[in-house]
C-alpha positions in Angstrom: -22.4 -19.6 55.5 -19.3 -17.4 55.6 -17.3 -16.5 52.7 -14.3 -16.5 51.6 -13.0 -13.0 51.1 -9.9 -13.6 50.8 -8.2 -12.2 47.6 -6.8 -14.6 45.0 -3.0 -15.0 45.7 -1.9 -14.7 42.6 -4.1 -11.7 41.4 -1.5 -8.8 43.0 1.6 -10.2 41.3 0.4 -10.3 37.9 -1.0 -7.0 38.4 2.3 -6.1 39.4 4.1 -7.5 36.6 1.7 -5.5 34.2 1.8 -2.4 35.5 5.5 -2.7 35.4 5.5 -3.9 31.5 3.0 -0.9 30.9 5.4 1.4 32.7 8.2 -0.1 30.9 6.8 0.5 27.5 5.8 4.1 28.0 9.7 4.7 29.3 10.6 3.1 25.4 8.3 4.9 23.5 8.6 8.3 25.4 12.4 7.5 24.9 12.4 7.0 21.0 9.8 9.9 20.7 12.4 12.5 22.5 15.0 11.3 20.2 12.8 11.4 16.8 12.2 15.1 17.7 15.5 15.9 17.8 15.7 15.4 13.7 13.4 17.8 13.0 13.7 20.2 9.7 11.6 23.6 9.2 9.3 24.2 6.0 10.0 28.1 5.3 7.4 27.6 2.5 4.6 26.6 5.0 5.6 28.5 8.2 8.8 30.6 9.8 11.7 28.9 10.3 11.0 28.2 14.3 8.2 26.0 13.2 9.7 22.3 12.2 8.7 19.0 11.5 9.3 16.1 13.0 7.7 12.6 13.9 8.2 12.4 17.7 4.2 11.9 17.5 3.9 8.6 16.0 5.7 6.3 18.7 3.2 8.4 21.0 0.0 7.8 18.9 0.8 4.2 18.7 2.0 3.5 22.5 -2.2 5.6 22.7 -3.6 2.7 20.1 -2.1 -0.2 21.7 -2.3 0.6 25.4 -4.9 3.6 26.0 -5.2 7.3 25.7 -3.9 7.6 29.0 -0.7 6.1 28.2 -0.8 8.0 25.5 -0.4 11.3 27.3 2.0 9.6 30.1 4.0 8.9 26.8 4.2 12.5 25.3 5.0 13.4 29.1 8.1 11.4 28.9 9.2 12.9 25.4 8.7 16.2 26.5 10.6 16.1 30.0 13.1 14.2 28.3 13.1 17.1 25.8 13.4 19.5 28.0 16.6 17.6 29.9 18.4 17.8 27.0 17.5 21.2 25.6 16.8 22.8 28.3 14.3 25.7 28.3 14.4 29.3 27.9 10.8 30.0 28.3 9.8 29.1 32.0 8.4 25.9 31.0 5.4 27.9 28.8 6.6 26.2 25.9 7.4 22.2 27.4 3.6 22.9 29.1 1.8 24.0 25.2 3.8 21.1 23.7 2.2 18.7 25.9 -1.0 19.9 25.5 -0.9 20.4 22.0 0.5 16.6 21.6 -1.8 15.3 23.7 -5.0 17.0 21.6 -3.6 14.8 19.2 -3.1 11.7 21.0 -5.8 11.4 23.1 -8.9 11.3 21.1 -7.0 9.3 18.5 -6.0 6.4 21.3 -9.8 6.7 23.0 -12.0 6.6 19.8 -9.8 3.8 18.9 -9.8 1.7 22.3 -13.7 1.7 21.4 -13.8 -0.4 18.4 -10.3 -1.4 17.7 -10.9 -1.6 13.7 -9.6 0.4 10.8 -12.3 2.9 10.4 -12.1 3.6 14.2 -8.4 4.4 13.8 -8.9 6.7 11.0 -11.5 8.7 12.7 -10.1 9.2 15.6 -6.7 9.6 14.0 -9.0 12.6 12.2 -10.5 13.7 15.3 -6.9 14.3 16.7 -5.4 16.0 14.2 -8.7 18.6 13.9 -8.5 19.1 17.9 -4.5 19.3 17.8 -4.5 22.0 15.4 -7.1 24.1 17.5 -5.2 23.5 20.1 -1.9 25.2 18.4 -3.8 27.7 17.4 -4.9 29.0 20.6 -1.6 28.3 22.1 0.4 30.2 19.7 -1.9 33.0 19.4 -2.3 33.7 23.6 0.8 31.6 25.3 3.6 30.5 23.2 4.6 33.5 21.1 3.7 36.3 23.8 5.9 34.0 25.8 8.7 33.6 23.2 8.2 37.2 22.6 8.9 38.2 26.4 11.7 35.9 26.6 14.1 36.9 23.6 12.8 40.7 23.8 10.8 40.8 20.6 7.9 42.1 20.0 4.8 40.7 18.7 5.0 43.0 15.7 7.8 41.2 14.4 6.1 37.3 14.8 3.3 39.3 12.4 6.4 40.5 9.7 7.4 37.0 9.5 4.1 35.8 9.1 3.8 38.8 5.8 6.6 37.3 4.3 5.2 34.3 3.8 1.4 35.2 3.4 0.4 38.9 2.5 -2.6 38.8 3.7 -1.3 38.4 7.9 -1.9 41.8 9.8 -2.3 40.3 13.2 -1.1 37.5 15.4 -4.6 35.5 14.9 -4.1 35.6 11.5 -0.2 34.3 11.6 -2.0 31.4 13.7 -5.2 30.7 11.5 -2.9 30.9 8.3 0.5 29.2 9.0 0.3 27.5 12.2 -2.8 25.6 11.4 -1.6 24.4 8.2 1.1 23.5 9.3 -0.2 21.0 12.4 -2.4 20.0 9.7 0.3 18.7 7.5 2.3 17.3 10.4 -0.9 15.4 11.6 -1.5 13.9 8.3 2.4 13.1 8.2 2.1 10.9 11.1 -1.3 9.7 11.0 -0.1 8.0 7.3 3.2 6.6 9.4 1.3 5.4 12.0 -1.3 3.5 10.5 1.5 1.9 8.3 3.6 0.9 11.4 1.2 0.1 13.9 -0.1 -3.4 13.4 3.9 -4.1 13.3 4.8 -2.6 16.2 1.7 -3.6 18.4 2.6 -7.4 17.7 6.0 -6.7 19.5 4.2 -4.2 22.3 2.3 -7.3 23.4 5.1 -9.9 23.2 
């Protein structure tokens, strides 16, 4: 008996449709991410003014909830090449390229322990999970890419990232400790800040995602 191989007509163009709604989606939350990071403020008390806070991540952690980790990090690629069209870069890219990786330490546990058992508890440990790798991310960033490269690129040297670092903790005598004592905090409190936000907006903004 010979089969029928042929596909089902009307498989393609649904697929079609959906990969352009997916695509469509990430453009929108990539878009309002870029422009949440451009109202950011520093916290002098927690880190040097360079350091600021803002809540780009939480269109991006829930665009990773509702569709997948890897829309997650196709997400945080749009924010930051948006980013980087309107700010422009003065760093060769190092600092647009450890953004990205840094966000997407964040993202992409959070949206694939999610995807696994869409409940509550999932959400909260893998919005955890995200925040604990996303701060050992910045930390290793900072400390070997991000300020040698700043450093290089506005002619100061790493002595003076470690002054800055003194004035706000005594105890900082070396770039590892400016990482393991401000920038770590601080990712930590940023993480929490949008993990809070995003569990309070997601179930809201998923319902509209889907529609």
């Amino acid at each position: 008996m010979k089969m029928n191989t042929a596909a089902n007509p009307q498989k393609h163009p649904e697929q079609k449709a959906s990969k352009t709604k997916t695509m469509v989606k990430v453009s929108m939350l990539g878009a309002l991410a870029a422009v949440l990071m451009l109202f950011s403020v520093p916290l002098p008390f927690l880190a040097p003014s360079f350091y600021e806070m803002d809540f780009s991540e939480v269109p991006v952690l829930i665009g990773s909830f509702a569709m997948g980790p890897l829309a997650g990090a196709a997400i945080e690629l749009v924010k930051i090449l948006l980013n980087l069209l309107m700010n422009g870069t003065q760093t060769m890219f190092v600092g647009e390229l450890a953004n990205l990786i840094v966000g997407c330490a964040l993202v992409v546990p959070a949206g694939y322990i999610y995807q696994r058992s869409k409940t509550r508890k999932h959400a909260v440990a893998g919005l955890v999970t995200g925040v604990v790798t996303m701060t050992v991310a910045a930390v290793l960033m900072n400390a070997y890419v991000l300020l040698p490269a700043y450093g290089k690129a506005f002619g100061m040297p790493l002595n003076s990232f470690i002054k800055m670092g003194t004035a706000i903790h005594s105890s900082i005598d070396s770039l590892l400790d400016f990482c393991l004592l401000l920038v770590a905090p601080f990712n930590i409190l940023k993480g929490a800040f949008v993990s809070v936000i995003t569990l309070l907006l997601y179930k809201r903004i998923s319902g509209l995602l889907r529609r």
